[in-house]
N, CA, C and O of each residue as an XYZ file, in Angstrom:
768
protein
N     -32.781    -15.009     22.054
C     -31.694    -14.101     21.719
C     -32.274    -12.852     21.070
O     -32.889    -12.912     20.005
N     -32.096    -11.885     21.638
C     -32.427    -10.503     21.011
C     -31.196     -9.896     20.397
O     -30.213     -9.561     21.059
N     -31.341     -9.734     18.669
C     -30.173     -9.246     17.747
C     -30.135     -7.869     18.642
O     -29.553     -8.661     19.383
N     -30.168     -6.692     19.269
C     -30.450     -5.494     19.400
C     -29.317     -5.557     21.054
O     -28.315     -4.881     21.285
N     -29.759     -6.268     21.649
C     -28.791     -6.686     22.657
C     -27.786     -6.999     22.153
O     -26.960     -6.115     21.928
N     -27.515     -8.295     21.817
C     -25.422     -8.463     20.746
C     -25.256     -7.547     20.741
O     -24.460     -7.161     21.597
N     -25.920     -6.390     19.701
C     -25.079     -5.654     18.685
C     -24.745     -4.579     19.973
O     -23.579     -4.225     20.150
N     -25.464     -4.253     20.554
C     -25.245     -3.207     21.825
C     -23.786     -3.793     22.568
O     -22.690     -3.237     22.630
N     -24.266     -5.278     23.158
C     -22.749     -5.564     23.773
C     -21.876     -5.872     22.658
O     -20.767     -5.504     23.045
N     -21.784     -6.247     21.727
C     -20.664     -6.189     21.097
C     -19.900     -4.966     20.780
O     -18.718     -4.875     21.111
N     -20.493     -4.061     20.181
C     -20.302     -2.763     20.030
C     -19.465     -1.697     21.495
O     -18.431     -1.030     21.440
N     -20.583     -1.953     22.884
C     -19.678     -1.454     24.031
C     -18.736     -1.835     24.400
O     -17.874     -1.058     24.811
N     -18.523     -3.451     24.382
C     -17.261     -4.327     24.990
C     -16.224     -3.951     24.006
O     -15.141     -4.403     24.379
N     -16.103     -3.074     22.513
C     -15.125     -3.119     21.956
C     -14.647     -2.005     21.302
O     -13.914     -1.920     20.317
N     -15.476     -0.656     22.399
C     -15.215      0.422     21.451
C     -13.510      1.094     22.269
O     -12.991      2.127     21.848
N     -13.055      0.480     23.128
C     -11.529      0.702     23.352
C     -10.998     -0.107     22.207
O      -9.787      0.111     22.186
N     -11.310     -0.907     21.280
C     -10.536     -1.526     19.955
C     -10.645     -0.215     19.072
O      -9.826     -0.060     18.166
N     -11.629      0.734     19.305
C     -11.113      1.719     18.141
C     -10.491      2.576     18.422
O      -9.929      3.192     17.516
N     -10.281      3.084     20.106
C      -9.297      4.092     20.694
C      -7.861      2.975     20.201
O      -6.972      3.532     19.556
N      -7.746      1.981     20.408
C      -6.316      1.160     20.087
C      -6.075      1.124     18.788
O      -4.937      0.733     18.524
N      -6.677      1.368     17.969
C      -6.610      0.993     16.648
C      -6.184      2.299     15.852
O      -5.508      2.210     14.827
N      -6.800      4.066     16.599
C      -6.557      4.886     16.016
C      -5.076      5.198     16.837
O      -4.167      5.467     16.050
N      -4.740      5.205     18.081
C      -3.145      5.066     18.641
C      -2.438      4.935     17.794
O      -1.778      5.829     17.264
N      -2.458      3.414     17.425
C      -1.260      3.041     16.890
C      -1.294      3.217     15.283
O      -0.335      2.749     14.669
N      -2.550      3.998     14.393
C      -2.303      4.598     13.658
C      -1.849      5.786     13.401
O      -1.518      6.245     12.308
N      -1.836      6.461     14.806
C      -1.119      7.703     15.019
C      -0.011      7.750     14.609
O       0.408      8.596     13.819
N       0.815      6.560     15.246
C       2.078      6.214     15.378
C       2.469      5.295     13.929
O       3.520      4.663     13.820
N       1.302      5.368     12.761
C       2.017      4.689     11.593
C       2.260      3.164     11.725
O       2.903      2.501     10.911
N       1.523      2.570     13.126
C       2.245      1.003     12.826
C       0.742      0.597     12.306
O      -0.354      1.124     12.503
N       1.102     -0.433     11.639
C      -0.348     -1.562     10.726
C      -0.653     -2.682     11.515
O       0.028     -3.607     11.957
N      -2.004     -2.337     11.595
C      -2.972     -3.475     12.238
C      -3.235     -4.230     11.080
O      -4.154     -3.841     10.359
N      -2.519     -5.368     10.725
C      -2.773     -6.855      9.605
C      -4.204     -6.730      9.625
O      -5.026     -6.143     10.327
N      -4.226     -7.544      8.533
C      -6.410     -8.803      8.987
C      -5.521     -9.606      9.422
O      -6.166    -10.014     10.388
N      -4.493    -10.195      9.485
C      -3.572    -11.208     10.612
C      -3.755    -10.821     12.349
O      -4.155    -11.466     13.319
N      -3.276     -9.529     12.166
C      -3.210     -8.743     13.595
C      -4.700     -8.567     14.162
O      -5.032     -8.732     15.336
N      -5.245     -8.326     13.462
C      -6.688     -7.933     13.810
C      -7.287     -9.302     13.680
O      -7.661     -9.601     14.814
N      -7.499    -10.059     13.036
C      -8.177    -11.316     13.479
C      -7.322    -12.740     14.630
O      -7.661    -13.877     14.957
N      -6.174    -11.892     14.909
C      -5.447    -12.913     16.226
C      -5.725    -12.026     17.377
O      -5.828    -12.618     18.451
N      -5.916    -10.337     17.407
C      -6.979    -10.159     18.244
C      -8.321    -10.237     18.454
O      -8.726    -10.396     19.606
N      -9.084    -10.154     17.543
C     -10.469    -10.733     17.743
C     -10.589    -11.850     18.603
O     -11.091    -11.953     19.722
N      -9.797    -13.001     17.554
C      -9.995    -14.226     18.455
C      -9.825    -14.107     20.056
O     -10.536    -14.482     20.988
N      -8.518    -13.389     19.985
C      -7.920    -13.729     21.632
C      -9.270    -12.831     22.112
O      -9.747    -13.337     23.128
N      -9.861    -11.887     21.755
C     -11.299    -10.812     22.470
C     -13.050    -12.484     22.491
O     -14.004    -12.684     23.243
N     -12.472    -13.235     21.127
C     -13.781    -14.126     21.405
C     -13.346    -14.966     22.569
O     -13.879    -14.924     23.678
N     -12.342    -15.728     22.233
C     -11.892    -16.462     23.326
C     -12.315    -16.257     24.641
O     -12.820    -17.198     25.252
N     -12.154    -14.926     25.276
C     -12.103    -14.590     26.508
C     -13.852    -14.131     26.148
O     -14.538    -14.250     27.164
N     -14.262    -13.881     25.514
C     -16.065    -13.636     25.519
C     -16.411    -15.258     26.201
O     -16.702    -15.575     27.354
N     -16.256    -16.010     25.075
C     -16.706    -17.305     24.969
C     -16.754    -17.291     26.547
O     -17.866    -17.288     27.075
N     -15.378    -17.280     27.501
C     -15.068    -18.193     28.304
C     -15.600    -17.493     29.684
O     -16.008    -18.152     30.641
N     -15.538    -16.067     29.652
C     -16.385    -15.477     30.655
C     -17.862    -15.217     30.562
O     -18.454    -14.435     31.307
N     -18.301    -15.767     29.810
C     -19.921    -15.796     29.356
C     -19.860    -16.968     29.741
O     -20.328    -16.959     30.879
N     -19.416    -18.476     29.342
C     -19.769    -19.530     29.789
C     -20.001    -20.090     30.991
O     -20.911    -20.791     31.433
N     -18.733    -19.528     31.556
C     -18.493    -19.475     33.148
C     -19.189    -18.560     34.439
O     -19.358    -18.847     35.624
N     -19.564    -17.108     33.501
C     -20.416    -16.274     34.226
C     -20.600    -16.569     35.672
O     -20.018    -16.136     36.667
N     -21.586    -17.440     35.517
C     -22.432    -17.463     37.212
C     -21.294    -18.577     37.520
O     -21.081    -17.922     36.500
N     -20.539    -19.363     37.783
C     -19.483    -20.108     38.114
C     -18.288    -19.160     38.786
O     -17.782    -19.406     39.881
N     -17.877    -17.877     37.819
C     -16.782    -17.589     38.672
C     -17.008    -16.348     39.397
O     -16.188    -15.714     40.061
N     -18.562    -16.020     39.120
C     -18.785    -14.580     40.058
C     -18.516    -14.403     40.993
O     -17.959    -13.317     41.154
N     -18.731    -15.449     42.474
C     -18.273    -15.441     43.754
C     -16.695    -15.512     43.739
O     -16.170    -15.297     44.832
N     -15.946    -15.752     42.791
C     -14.284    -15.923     42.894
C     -13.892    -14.892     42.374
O     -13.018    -14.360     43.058
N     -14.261    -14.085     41.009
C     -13.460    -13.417     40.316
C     -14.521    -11.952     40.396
O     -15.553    -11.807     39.742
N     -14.014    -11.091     41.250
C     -15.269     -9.880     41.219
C     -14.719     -8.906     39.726
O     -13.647     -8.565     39.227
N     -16.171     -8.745     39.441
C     -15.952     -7.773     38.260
C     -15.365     -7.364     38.177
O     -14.686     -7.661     37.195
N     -14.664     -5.737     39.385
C     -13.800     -5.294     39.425
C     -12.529     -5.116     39.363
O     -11.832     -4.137     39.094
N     -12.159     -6.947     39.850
C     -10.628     -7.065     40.093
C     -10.467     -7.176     38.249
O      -9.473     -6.580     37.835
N     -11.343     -7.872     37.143
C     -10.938     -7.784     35.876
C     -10.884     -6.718     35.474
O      -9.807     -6.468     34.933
N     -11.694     -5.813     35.493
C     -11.756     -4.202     34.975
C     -10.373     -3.862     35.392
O      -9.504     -3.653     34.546
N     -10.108     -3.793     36.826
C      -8.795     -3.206     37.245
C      -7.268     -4.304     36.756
O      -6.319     -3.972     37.467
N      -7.065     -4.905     36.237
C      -6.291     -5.899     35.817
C      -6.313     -5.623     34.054
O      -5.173     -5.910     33.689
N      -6.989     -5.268     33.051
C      -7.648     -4.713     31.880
C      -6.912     -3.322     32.086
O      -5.722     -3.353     31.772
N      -7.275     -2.404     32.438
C      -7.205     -1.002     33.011
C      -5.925     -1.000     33.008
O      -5.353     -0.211     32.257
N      -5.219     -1.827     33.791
C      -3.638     -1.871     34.374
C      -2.681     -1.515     33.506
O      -1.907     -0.557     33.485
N      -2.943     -2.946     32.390
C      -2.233     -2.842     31.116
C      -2.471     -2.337     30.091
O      -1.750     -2.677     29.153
N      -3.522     -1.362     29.838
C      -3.429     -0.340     28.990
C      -2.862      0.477     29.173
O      -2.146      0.955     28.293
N      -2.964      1.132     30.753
C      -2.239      2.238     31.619
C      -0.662      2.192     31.015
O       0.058      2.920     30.332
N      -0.570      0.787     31.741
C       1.250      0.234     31.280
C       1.572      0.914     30.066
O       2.557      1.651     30.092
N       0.819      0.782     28.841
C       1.219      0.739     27.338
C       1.392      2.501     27.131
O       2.232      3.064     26.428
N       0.437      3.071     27.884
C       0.288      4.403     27.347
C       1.253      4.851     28.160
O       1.859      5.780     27.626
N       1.695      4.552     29.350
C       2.843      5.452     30.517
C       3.840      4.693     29.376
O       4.021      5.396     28.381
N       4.566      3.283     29.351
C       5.421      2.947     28.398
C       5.557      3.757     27.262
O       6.741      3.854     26.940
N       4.773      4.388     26.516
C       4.723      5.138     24.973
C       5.182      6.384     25.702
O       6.198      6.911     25.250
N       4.459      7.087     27.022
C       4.809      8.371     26.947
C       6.266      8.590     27.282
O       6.961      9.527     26.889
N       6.703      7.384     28.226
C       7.997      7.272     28.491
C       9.451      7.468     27.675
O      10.547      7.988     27.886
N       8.789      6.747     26.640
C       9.946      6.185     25.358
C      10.093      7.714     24.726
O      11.137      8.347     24.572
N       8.480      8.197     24.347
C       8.929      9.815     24.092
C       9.833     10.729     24.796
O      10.830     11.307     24.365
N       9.263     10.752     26.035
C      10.893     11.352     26.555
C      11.665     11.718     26.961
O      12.089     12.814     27.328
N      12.111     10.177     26.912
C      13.543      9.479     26.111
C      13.943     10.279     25.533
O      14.537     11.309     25.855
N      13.563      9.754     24.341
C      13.659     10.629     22.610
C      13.977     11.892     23.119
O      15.077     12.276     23.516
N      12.960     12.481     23.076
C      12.891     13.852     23.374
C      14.162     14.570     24.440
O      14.015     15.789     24.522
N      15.185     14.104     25.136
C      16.334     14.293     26.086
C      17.025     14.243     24.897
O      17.404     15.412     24.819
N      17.598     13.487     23.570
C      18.719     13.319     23.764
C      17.704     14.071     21.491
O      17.781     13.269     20.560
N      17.242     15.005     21.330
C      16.885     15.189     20.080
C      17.721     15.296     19.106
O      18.931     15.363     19.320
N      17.076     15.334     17.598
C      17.850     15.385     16.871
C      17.666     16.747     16.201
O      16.899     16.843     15.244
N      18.324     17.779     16.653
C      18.322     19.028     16.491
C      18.203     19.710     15.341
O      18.993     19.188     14.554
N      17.484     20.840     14.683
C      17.995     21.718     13.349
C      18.811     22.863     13.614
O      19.092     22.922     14.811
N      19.287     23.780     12.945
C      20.089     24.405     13.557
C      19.473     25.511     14.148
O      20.056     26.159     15.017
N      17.950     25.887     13.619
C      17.469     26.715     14.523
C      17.101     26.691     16.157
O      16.610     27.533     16.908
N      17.557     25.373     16.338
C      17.272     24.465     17.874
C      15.799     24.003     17.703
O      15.533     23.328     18.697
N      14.635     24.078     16.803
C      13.647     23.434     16.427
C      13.725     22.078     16.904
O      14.949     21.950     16.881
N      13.328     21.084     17.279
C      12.930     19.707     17.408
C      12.503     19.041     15.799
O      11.514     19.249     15.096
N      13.666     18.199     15.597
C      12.861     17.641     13.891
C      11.372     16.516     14.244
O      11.011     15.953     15.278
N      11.062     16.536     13.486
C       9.766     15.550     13.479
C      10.717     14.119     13.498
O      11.851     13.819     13.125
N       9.601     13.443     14.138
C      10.141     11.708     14.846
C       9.905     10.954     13.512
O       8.928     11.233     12.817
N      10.829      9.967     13.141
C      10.615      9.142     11.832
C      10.062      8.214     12.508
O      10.520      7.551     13.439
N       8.826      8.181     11.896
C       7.678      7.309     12.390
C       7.447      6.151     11.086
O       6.401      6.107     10.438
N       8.596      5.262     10.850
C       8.861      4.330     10.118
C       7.374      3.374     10.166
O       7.051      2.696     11.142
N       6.465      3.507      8.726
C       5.636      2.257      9.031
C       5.950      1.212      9.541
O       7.120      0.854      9.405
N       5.387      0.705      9.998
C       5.842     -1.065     10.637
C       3.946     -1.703     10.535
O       2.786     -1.295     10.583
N       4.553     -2.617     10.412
C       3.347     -3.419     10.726
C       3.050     -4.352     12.674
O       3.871     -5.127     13.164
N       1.834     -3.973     13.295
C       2.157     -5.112     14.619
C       2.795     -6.089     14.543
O       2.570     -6.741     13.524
N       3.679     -6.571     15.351
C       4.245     -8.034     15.315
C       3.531     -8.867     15.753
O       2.393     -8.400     15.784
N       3.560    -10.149     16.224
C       2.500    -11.180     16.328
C       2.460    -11.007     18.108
O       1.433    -10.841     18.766
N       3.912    -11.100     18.668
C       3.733    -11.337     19.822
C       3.344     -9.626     20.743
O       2.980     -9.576     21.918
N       3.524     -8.532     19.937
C       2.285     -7.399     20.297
C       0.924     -7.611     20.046
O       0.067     -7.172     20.813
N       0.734     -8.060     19.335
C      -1.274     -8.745     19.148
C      -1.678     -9.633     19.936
O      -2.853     -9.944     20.128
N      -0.488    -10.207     20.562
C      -1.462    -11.675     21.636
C      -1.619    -10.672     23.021
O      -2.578    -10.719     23.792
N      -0.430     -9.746     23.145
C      -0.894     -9.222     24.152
C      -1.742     -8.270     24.475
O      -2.293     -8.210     25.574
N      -1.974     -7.149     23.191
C      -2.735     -6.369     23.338
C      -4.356     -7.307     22.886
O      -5.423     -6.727     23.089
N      -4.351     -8.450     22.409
C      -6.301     -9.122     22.562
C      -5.785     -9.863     23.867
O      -6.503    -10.864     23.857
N      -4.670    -10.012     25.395
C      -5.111    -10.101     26.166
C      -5.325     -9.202     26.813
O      -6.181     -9.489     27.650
N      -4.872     -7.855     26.909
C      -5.387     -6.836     27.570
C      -6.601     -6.237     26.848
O      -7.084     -5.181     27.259
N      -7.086     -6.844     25.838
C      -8.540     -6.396     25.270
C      -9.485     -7.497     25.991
O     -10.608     -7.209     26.406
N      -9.033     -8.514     26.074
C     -10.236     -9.951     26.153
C     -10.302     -9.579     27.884
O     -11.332     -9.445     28.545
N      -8.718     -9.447     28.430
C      -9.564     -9.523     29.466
C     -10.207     -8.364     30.012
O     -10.875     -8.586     31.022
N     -10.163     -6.829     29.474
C     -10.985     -6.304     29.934
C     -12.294     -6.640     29.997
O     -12.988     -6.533     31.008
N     -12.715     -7.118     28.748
C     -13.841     -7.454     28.385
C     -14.535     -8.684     29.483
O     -15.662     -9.155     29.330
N     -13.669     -9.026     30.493
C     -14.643    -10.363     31.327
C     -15.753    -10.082     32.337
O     -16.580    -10.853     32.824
N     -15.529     -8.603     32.550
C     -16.460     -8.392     33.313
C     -18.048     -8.184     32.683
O     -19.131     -8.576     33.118
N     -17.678     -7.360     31.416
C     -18.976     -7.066     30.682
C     -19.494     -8.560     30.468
O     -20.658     -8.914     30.657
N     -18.347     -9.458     30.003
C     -19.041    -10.856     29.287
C     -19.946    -11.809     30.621
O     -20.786    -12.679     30.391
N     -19.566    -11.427     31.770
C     -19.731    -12.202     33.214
C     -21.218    -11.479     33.113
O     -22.266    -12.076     32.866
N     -21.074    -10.062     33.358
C     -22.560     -9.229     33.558
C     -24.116     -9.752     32.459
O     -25.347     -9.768     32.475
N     -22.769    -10.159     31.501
C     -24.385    -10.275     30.177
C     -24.645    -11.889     30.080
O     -25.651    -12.249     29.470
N     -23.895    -12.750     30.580
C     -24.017    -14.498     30.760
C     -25.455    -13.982     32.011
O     -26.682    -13.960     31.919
N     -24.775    -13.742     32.761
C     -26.188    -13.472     34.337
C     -27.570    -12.964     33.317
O     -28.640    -13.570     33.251
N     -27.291    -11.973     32.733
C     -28.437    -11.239     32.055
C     -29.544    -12.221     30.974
O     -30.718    -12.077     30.632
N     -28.638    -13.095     30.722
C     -29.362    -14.255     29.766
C     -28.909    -13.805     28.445
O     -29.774    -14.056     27.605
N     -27.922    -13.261     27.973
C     -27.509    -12.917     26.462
C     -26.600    -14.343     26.062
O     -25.817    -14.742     26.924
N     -26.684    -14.981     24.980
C     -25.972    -16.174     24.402
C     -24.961    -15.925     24.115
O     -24.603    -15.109     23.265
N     -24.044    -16.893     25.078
C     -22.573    -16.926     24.587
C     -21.672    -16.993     23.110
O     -20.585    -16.602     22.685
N     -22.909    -17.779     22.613
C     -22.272    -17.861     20.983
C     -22.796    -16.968     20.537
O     -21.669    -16.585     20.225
N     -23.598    -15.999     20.075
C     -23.764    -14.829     19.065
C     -22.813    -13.395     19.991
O     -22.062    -12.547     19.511
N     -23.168    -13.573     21.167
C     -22.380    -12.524     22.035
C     -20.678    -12.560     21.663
O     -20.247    -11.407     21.666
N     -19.915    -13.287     21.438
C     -18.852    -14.239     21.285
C     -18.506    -13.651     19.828
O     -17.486    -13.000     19.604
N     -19.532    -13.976     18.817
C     -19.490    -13.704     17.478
C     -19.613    -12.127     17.056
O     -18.838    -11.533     16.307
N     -20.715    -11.608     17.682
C     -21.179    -10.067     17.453
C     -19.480     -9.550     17.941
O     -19.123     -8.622     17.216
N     -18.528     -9.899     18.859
C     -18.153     -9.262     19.495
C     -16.466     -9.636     18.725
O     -15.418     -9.084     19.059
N     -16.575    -10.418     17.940
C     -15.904    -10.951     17.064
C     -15.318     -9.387     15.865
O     -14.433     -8.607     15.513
N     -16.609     -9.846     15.750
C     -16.677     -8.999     14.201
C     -16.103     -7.206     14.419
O     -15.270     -6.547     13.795
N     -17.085     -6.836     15.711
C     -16.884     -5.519     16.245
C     -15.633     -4.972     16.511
O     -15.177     -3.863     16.235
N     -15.031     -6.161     17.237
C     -13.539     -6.128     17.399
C     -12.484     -5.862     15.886
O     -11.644     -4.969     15.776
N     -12.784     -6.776     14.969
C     -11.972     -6.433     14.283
C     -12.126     -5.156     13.481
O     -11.226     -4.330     13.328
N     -13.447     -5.068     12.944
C     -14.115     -3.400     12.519
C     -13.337     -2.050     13.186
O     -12.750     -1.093     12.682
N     -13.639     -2.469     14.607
C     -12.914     -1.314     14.976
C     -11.730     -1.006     14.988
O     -11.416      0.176     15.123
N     -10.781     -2.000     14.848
C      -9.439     -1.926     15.221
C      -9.253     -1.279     13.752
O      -8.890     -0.108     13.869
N      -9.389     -1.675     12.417
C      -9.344     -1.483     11.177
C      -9.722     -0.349     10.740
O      -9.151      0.166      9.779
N     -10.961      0.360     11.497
C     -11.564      1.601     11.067
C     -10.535      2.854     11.971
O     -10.174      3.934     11.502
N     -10.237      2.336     13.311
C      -9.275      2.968     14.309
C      -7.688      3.374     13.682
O      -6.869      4.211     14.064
N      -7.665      2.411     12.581
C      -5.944      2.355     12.198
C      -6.189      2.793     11.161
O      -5.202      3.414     10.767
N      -7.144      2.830     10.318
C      -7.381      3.387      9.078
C      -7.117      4.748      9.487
O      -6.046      5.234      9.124
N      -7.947      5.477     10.214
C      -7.710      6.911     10.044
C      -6.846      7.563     11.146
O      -6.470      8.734     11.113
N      -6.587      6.715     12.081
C      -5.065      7.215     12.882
C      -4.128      7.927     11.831
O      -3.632      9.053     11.836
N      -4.032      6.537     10.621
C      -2.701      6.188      9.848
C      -2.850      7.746      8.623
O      -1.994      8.519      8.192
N      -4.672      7.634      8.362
C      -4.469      8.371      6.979
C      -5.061      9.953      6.763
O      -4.951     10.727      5.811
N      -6.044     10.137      8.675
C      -6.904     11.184      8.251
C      -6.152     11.970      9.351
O      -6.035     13.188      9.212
N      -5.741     11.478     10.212
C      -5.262     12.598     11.847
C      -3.812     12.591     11.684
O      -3.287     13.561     12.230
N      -2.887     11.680     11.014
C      -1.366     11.834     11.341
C      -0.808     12.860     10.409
O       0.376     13.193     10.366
N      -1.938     13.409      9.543
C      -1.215     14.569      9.038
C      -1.050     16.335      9.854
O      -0.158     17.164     10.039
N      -2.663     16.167     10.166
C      -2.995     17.479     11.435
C      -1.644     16.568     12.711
O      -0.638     17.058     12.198
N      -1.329     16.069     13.368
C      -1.159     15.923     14.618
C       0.621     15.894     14.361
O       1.365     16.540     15.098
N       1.072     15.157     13.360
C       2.634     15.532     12.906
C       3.522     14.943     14.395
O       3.222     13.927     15.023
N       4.520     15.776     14.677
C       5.321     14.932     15.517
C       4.980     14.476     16.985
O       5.538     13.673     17.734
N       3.795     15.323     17.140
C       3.318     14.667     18.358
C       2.443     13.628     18.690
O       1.875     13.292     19.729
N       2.488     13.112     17.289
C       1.784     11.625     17.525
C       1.644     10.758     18.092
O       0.587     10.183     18.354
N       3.185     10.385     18.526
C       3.617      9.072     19.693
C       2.289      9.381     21.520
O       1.405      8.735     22.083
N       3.130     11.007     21.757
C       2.752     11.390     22.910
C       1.276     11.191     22.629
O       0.841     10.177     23.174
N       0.360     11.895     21.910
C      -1.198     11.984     22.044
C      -1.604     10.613     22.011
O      -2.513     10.306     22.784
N      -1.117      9.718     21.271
C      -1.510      8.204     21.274
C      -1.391      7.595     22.389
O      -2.317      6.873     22.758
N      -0.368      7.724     23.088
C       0.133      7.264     24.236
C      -0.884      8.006     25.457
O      -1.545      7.281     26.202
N      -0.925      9.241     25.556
C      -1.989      9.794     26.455
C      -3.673      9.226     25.858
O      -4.500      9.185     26.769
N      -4.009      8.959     24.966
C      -5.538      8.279     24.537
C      -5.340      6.951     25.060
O      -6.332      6.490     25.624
N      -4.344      6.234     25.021
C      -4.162      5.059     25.950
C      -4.429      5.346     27.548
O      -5.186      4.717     28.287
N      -3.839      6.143     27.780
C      -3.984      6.452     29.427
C      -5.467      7.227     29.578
O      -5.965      7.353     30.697
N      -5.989      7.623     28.646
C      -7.381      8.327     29.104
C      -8.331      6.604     28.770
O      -8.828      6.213     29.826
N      -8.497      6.038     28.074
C      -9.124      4.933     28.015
C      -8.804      3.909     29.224
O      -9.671      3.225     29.769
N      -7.685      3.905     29.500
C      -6.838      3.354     30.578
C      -8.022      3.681     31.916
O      -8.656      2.872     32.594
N      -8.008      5.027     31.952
C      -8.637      5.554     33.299
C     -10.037      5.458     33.422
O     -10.780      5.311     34.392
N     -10.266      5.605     31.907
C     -11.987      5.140     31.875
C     -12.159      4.028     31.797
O     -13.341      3.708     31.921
N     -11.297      3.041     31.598
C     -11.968      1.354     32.133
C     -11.483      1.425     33.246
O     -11.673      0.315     33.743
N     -10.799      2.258     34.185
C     -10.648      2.153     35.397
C     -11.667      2.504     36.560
O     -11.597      2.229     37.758
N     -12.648      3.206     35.835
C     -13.513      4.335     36.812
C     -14.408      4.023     36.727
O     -15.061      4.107     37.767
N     -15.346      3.269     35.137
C     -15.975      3.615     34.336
C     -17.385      2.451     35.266
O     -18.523      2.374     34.805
């Protein structure tokens, strides 16, 4: 096991956890250590299980079709966000100068059943990288673990300054730019 390898794949397989993490700090919602460690897991889980399996499901499951299946449902989340904007945005809540007021971007915290889905659209992007580095000879358990930790780091460092350093510069257009960084990450695990 070479530490220098993990930290490399852990680090690449999870740097869309910090584009997700600064999104939805855009948008003021809280990534828990609940939220963030029920995605990790669901991101080890799917390490564990496409590293183990690697050379087993290569002839069945081509890299690609996971990348593009990963890709899909981020796409979904960010067209969904830009959508809901507008929504909003048709029916505003006016000042009298006809200005657009700023969107009450009520903290919330993730709910549970948004975290299982967004660490499955994280884990399974991640099956192709985990398939590529099982072939390569990298260990499922530190790969699994490195990729653990990375995951939650980023999501935490991503929501940290969504929430405290950019949502003051970016103001009511938060939803939309979050929602379009979804669709640009979207397109780069699509292409990439």
């Amino acid at each position: 096991m070479h530490l220098l390898s993990v930290i490399l794949f852990a680090v690449s397989s999870n740097l869309d956890n910090l584009v997700v993490g600064l999104s939805y700090g855009l948008k003021k919602v809280h990534i828990s250590l609940l939220s963030s460690m029920l995605i990790g897991s669901i991101t080890f889980g799917g390490t564990i299980l496409s590293m183990t399996l690697g050379k087993k499901l290569l002839p069945f499951l081509p890299q690609k079709a996971a990348q593009l299946l990963g890709s899909a449902i981020i796409l979904g989340m960010g067209v969904y966000g830009i959508l809901c904007f507008l929504m909003k945005s048709r029916q505003p809540d006016c000042h009298q100068d006809g200005q657009l007021s700023k969107p009450n971007f009520s903290p919330r915290s993730l709910k549970v059943h948004e975290s299982i889905i967004l660490g499955m659209a994280l884990a399974v992007n991640n099956i192709g990288l985990g398939i590529g580095a099982s072939i390569s000879g990298l260990g499922a358990i530190p790969a699994s673990a490195g990729s653990l930790c990375c995951s939650m780091i980023f999501l935490t460092v991503g929501n940290h300054a969504g929430k405290r350093w950019l949502s003051g510069f970016i103001g009511r257009y938060a939803e939309p730019i979050a929602s379009v960084v979804m669709l640009v990450l979207g397109l780069y695990e699509l292409f990439s």
